[in-house]
N, C-alpha and C positions, 0 to 999 in steps of 0.2 A: 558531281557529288550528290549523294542523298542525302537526308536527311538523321542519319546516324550516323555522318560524317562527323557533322557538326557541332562545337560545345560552345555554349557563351563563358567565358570568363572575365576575369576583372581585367583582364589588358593582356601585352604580349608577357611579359615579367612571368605571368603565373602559367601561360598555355606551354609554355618553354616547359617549364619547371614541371609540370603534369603530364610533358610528353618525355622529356630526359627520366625525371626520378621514375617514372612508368618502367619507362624502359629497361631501367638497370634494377626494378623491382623483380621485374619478370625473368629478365637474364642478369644475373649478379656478374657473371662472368664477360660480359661485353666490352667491346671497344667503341669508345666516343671517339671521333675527328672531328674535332672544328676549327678557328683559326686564332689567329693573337687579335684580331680586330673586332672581335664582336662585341654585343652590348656585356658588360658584367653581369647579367643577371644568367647570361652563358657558360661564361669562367667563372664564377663565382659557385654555380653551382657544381660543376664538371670537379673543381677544385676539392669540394666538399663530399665530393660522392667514393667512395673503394673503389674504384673504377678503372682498369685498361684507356689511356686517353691519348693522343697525337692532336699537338696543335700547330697547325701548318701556320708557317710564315706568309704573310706578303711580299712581291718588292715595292721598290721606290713606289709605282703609281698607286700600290693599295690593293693586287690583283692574287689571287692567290696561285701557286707553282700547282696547273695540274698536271704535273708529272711524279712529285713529291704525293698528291693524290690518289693517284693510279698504283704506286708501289707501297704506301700506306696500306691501302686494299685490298693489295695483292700479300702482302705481312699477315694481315689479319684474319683472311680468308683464306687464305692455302696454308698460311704454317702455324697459325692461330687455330684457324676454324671457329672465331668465335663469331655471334653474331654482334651484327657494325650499325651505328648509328651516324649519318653524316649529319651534322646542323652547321648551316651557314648563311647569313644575312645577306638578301637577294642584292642590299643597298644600304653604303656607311652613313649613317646619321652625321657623321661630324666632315665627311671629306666628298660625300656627294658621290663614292666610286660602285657601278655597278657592277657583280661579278658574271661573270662570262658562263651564264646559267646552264644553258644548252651545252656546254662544254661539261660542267661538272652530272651534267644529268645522265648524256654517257659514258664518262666514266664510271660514274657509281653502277649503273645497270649491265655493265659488264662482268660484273660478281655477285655472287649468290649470298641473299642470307645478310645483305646492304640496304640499309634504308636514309632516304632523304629527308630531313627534316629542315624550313628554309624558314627564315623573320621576313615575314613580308611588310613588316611595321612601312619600311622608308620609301619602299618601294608601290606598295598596290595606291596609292593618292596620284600617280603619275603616269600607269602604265596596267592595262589587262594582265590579268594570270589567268593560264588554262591547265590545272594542275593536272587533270587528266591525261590532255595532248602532251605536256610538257615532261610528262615523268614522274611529277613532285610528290612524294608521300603524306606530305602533312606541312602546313603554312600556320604562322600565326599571327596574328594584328592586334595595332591598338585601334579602337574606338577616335581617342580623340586625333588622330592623325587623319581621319575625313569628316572633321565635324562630328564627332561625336559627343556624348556627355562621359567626362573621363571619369576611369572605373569599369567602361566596356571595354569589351576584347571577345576576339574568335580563337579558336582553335578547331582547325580543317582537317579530320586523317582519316585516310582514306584505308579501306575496311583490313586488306591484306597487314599495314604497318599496326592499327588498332588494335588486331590480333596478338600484337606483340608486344601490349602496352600490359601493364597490372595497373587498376587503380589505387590512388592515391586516398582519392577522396569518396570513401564509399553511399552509394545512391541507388536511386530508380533508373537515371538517366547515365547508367555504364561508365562511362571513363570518369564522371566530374559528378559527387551528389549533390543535393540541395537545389534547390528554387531558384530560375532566374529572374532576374528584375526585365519585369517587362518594357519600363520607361527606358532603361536604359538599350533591351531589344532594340527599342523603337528610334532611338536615337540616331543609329546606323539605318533605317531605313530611310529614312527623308533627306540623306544626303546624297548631291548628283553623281558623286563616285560611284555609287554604287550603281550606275546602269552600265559599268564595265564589268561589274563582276557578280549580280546577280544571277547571269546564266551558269556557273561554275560553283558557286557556293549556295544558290538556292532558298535566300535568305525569305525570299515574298512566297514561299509556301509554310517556312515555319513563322512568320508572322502571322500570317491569314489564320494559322491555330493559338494565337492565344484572344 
């Protein structure tokens, strides 16, 4: 990632909310997929929007059917043709299940005109992401999930999905305006997590600028 990947926001709640309403800013006519397990601030918004939506089930262990995925995709992209946004939480807050990432990553890239949108809140305190290698269009975090002072948050997307964002919040700084608080910046730097995912999100060259 570069540096105009990246937006600071008030936590994941709002980077969700700036990449979904983005999206269905820019294309009114899109298809959201996500799942019945994700945080509310996912369905709640999806719920709220005019929007084209499929929300795939879990089973019993919490895992989602990608097969119901793949023909979801194939619905939307061949007899739809609309453009698809997938958002799905890399890891449940409440049940501890992580989804089968590499699995949904190709299947979404199998179809044209698909984009991945993942909550990496549960997940990045425990494990590397390499959004690049891995496929992932756009991740988002909270702050206080690796020590941070709560009220931060990331939002990561990567330039091709960006393109296909409309802002929300009009600014200097493209997808998200207004001033970031630098305390709270700084906050996410002095925590050890992050020498898992500095190299991928790039955080110590936009520190080193303010």
């Amino acid at each position: 990632c570069n540096n105009d990947d990246i937006y600071f926001t008030s936590g994941a709640t709002m980077s969700n909310q700036l990449l979904i309403q983005g999206f269905v800013a820019k294309h009114p006519n899109a298809m959201i997929i996500t799942t019945n397990v994700e945080h509310n601030d996912i369905l709640m918004c999806i719920n709220n929007l005019l929007v084209f939506r499929h929300i795939l089930e879990v089973d019993q262990s919490g895992i989602i059917n990608i097969n119901e995925l793949s023909k979801t995709l194939e619905y939307a992209t061949e007899k739809m043709q609309v453009p698809t946004l997938v958002t799905i939480q890399m890891a449940n807050s409440e049940t501890g299940i992580i989804q089968p990432i590499q699995e949904i990553v190709s299947v979404v890239k199998k179809y044209p005109n698909v984009f991945l949108h993942m909550d990496a809140t549960q997940y990045i305190p425990y494990y590397p992401i390499n959004m690049e290698c891995w496929g992932i269009d756009s991740i988002s975090m909270s702050g206080q999930k690796i020590g941070g002072i709560k009220g931060s948050g990331l939002l990561v997307v990567r330039q091709e999905l960006r393109d296909n964002i409309k802002p929300i919040i009009y600014g200097e700084q493209g997808l998200i305006g207004g001033t970031p608080s630098t305390p709270l910046i700084a906050s996410f730097y002095n925590q050890p997590v992050l020498k898992n995912i500095i190299a991928w999100v790039g955080l110590n060259l936009i520190i080193s600028s303010f």
